[in-house]
Every structure is written in structure tokens, then in C-alpha cells.
N, C-alpha and C positions, 0 to 999 in steps of 0.2 A: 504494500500500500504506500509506502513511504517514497519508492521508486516512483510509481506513479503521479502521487501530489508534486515532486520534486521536478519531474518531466513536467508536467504541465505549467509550473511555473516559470520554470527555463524557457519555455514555449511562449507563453505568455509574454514574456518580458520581449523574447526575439520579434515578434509578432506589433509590439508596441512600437519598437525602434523604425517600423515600417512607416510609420503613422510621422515620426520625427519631421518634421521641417525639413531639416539639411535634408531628407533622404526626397524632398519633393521635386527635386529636379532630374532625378533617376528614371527611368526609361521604365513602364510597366512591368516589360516582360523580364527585368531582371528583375525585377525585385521579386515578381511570381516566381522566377527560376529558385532564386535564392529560398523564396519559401517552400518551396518544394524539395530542396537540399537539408533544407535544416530539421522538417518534421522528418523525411525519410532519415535520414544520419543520428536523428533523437529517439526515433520509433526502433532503431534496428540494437542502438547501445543501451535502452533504458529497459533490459530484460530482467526479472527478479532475477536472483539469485537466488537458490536454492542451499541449504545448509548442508554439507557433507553426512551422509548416514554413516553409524558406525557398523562394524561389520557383523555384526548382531544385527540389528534391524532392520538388514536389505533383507526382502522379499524374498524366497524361496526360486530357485530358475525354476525354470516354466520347460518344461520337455520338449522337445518337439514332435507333432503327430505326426504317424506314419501315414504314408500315400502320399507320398509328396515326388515332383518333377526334381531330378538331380543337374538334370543334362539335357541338351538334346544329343537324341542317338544317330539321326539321319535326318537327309533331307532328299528329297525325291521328288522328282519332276521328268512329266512326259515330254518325245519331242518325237515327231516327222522324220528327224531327221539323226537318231541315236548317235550312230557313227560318228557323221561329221561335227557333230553339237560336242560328244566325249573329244575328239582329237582337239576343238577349239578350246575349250577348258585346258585341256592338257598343255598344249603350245601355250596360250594364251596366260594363265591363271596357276599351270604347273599341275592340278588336279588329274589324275593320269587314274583312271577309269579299264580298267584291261579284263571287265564283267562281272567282277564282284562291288563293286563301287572302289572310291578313293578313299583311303579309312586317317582320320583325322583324328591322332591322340590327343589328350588332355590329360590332365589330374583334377579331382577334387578336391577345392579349395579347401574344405570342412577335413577333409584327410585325404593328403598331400602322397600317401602310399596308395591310394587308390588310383587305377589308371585305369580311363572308362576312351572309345572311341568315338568317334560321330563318323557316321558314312555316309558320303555323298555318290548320289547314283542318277544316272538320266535311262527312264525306261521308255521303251519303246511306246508311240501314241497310240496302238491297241490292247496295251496293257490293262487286264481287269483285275490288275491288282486292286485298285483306289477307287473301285464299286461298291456303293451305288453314286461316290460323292464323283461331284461333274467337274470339278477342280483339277488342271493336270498339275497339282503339286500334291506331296503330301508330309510332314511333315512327324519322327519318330520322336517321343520323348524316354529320355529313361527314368524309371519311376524305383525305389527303391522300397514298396510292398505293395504289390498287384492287388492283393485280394482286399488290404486296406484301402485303396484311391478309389476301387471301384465299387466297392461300399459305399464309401463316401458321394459317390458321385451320381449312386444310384437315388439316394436319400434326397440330392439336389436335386433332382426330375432331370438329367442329365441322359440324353440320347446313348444308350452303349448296345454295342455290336452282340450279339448272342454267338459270335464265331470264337473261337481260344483255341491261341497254337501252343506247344511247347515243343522246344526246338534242343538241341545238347548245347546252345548258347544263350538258352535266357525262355522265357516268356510270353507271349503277347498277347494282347488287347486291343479292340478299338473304339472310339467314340466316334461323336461329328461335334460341329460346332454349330449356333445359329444359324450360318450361312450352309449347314449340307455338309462342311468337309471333313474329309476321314482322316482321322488323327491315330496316329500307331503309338501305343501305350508297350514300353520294353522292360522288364524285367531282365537284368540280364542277370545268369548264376553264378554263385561263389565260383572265385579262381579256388582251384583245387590245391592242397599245400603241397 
């Protein structure tokens, strides 16, 4: 509270100096300018400050739920023109496509020993992979509990595919979005020790 009253007098006072005589030969718009410098520059520094907690009294962490997006796994998009569309990537961009897609490592920032892919792949424009969505893209995320997101997701009235693959690399699912498009939901499996 005290910030507050404190700002507004400071404000108040800046605001009078406007009014001043001397400042009546001043050009409008700088004096606007300037008032709109001074409330944003007072507005931005005059935040409470909050009293340090001791470490007793902070809040208990908060977990995080499971069925959550880690990554994206893939990204997938039809073309006319497979071939020459993969060699342009390739030349172009370095993205070298040779039918399994171009696989794009990462790490997980949350844990920096986890090494998860992203694959980018151009499918052929007769592909009934991304049936019934009319989108030639489609776009893979990686989820790290299948059967918790789509829980969740079901409870949301959330559109989900009644198909489920399980593959010796992971999982899958799929949804749509508002607009129709088919979303690949990837579970991928423990690396093996």
C-alpha cells in the first residue's frame, strides 16, 4: 500500500510540473510524450515487494501430472512431388531423407541424459496415413504417459482416434484438433539398460 500512495504522489507532483508556467511554451506533444514516459517508467519500478519466505513456509512443490507433451516426435507433410521435394530439403536445408525420414536429436531439458528424436519425413500425396484429417501435414508429439493424456483428454470432450498401435519403439495414438487435423500422440519405450 505504501508503494502505491508513494507512486501516486510522485505522479502527482510530475503531473503538476506540466501545469508550470515555464513548461507553457513547450510543444504539446512532448510534454504528452514525456507523460507517457514517466507513468510507464513509474508503473513498471513501483512493484510491491514481497518479503522473503523462510524455508519453512514455502508451499509444498506441486508435482507435475502425467500426460503431458515432452517433444515433438515428427513432423510430416504430403507432397506430389516426394523425390524431388526430399532431394531439395537435402541440398537445400541438409535434411537428407533416404525413407525412413531425417531423425533430429535433442535432449530433454528436465533431464539432460534423456535423448529423445524428432523425425522429419515428406510422404507421398496418396498417403492414407493422415485419414480422415484433409491436412497434408501432420504433426507427432511425444507424450510421456499414453494412457494418462488420453484420459485426460477424453474427460475434455477431446476428439480421439479409437485406432492404437504398439510398435518395438514406442506407442501410438491419435487425436484431431478443431480444424479436423490428425495429431500422432508417441509414447516412445524405455531404452533398454
Amino acid at each position: 500500500m505504501f508503494v502505491t500512495s508513494w507512486l501516486w504522489n510522485r505522479l502527482a507532483s510530475r503531473i503538476e510540473t506540466l501545469y508550470n508556467p515555464h513548461m507553457q511554451r513547450m510543444p504539446w506533444s512532448t510534454i504528452a510524450l514525456g507523460s507517457l514516459l514517466l507513468i510507464s517508467a513509474y508503473s513498471i519500478g513501483g512493484q510491491e515487494v514481497q518479503s522473503p519466505q523462510t524455508e519453512k513456509s514455502k508451499p509444498p512443490v506441486k508435482m507435475e501430472q502425467r500426460g503431458r507433451i515432452l517433444g515433438i516426435g515428427g513432423v510430416f507433410f504430403k507432397s506430389a512431388n516426394r523425390d524431388q521435394m526430399r532431394e531439395w530439403y537435402s541440398k537445400h536445408l541438409g535434411l537428407a531423407d533416404k525413407g525412413q525420414g531425417a531423425m533430429l536429436p535433442w535432449r530433454q531439458h528436465d533431464d539432460p541424459q534423456k535423448e529423445h528424436v524428432t523425425v522429419w519425413t515428406v510422404f507421398p500425396a496418396s498417403t492414407k496415413y493422415f485419414d480422415p484429417s484433409p491436412a497434408p501435414f501432420m504433426i507427432n508429439y511425444i507424450v510421456d504417459d499414453m494412457d494418462a493424456l488420453l484420459d485426460r483428454l477424453k474427460q475434455e470432450g477431446v476428439k480421439i482416434d479409437a485406432k492404437r498401435m504398439d510398435e518395438s519403439y514406442g506407442r501410438f495414438a491419435w487425436i484431431y484438433d478443431l480444424d479436423g487435423n490428425k495429431i500422432e500422440l508417441w509414447q516412445p519405450l524405455p531404452a533398454k539398460p
